[in-house]
C-alpha positions as a Markdown table, in Angstrom:
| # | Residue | x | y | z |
|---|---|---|---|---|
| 1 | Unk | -1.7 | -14.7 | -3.3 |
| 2 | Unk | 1.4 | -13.7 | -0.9 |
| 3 | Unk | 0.4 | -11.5 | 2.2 |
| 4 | Unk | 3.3 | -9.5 | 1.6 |
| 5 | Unk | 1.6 | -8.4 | -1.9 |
| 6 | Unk | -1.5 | -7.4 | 0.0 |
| 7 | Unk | 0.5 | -5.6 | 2.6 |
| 8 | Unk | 2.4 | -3.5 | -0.4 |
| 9 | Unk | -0.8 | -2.5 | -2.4 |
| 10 | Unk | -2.1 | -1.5 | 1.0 |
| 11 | Unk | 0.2 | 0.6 | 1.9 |
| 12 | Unk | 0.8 | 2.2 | -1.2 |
| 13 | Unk | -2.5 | 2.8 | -1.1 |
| 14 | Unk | -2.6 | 4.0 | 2.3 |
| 15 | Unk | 0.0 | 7.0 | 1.2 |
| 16 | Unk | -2.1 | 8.0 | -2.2 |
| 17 | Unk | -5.1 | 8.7 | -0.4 |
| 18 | Unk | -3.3 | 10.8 | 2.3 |
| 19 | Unk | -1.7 | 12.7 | -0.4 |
| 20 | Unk | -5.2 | 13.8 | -1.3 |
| 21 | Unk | -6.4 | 17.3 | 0.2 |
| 22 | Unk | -9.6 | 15.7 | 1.7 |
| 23 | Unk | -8.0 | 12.8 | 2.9 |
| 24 | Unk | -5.3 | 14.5 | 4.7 |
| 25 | Unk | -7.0 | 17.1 | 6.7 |
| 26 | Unk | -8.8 | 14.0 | 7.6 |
| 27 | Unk | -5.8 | 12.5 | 9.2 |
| 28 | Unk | -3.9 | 15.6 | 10.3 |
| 29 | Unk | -5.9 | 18.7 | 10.3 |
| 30 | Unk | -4.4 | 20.5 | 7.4 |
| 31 | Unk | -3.8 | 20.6 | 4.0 |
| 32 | Unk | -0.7 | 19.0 | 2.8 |
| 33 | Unk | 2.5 | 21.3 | 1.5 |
| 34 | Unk | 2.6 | 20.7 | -2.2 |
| 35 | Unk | 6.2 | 18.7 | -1.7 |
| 36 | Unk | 4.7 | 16.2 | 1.1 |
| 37 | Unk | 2.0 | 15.9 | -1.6 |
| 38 | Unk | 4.8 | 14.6 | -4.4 |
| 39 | Unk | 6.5 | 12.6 | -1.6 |
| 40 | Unk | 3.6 | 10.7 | -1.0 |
| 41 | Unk | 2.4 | 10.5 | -4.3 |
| 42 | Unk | 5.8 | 8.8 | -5.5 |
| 43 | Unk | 6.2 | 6.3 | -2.8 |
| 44 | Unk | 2.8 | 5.2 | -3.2 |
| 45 | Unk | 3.5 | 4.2 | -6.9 |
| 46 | Unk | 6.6 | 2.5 | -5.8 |
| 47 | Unk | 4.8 | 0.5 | -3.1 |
| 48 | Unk | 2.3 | 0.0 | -6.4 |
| 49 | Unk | 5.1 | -1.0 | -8.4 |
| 50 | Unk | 7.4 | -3.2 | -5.5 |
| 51 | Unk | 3.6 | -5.0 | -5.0 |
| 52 | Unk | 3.3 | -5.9 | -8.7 |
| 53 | Unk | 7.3 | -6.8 | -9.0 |
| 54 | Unk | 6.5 | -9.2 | -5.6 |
| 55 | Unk | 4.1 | -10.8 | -7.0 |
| 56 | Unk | 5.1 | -11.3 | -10.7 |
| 57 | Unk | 8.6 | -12.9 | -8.8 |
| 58 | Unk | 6.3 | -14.8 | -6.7 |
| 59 | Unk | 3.8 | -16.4 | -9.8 |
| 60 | Unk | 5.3 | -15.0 | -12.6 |
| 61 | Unk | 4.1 | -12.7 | -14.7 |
| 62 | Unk | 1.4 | -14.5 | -16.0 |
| 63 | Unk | -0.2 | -15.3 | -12.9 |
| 64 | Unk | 1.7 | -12.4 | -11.0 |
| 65 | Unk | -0.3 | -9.9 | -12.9 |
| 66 | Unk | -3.5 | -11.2 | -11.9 |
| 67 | Unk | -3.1 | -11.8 | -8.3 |
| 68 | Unk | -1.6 | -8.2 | -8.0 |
| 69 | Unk | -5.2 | -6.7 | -9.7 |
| 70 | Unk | -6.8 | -9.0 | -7.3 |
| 71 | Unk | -4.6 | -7.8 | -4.5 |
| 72 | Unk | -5.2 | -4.3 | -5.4 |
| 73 | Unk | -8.7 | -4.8 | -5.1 |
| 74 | Unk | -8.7 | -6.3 | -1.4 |
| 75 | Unk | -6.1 | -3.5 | -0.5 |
| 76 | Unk | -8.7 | -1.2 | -1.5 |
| 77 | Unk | -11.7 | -2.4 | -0.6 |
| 78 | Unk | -9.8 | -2.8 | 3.1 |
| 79 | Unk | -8.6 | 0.9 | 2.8 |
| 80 | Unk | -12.1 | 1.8 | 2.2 |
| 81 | Unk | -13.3 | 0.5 | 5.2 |
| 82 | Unk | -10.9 | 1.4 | 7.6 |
| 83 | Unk | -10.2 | 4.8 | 6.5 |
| 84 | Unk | -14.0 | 5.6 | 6.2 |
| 85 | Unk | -14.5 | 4.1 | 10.2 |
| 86 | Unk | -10.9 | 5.1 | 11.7 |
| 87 | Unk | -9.4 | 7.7 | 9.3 |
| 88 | Unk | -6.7 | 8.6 | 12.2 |
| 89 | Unk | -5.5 | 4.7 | 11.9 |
| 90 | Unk | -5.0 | 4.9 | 8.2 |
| 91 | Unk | -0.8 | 6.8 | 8.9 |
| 92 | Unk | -0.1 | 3.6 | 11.6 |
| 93 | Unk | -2.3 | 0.9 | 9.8 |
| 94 | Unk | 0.0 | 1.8 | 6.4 |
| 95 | Unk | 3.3 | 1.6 | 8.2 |
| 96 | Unk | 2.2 | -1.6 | 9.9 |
| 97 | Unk | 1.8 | -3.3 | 6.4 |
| 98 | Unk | 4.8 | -2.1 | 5.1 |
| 99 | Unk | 6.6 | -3.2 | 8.0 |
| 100 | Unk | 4.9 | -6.9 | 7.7 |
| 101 | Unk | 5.6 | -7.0 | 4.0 |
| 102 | Unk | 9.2 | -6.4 | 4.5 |
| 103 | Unk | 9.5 | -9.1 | 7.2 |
| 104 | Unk | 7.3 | -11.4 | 5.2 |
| 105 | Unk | 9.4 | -10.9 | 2.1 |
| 106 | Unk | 12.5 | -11.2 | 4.3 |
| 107 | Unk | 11.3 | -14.4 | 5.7 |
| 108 | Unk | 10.4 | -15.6 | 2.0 |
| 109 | Unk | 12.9 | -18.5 | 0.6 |
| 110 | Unk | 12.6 | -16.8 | -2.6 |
| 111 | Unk | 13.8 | -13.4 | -1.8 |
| 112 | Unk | 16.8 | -14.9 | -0.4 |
């Protein structure tokens, strides 16, 4: 499985569960405005969606598929964790793995 597929579902993931109520005043201390609430919502699917199009260009689609659900799983299961001990980390912890799968993917032979 690419790191840079990991990184994607984890991020995306990162900015669904802060466009939850619960999550959010969490992080920040307030409930979101409905329109940051959309905003987060839609770039997490397209994280979602740019981690499934990464790894289907990476395996194939065949193969792709599967390591994305697999890599969906992990970037949960890691999200779980971290936001449940360190909620405040989950904003910089996001933005870190989006940051990594953009230099990973920049890196990549097969992006280029």
């Amino acid at each position: 499985m690419e790191l840079s597929v990991f990184c994607l579902a984890y991020a995306g993931a990162a900015l669904l569960c802060l466009a939850m109520d619960r999550h959010h005043i969490e992080v920040f201390g307030a409930r979101p405005p409905r329109l940051r609430k959309l905003g987060l919502r839609i770039l997490g699917c397209g994280l979602m969606a740019g981690s499934l199009a990464a790894s289907a260009g990476a395996s194939g689609w065949r193969v792709g598929a599967v390591e994305w659900v697999g890599a969906l799983g992990l970037a949960g299961v890691a999200l779980i964790f971290q936001h449940g001990f360190r909620p405040r980390w989950t904003p910089a912890v996001g933005v870190l793995c989006m940051l990594l799968a953009i230099a990973l993917m920049a890196t990549n032979e097969m992006w280029k």
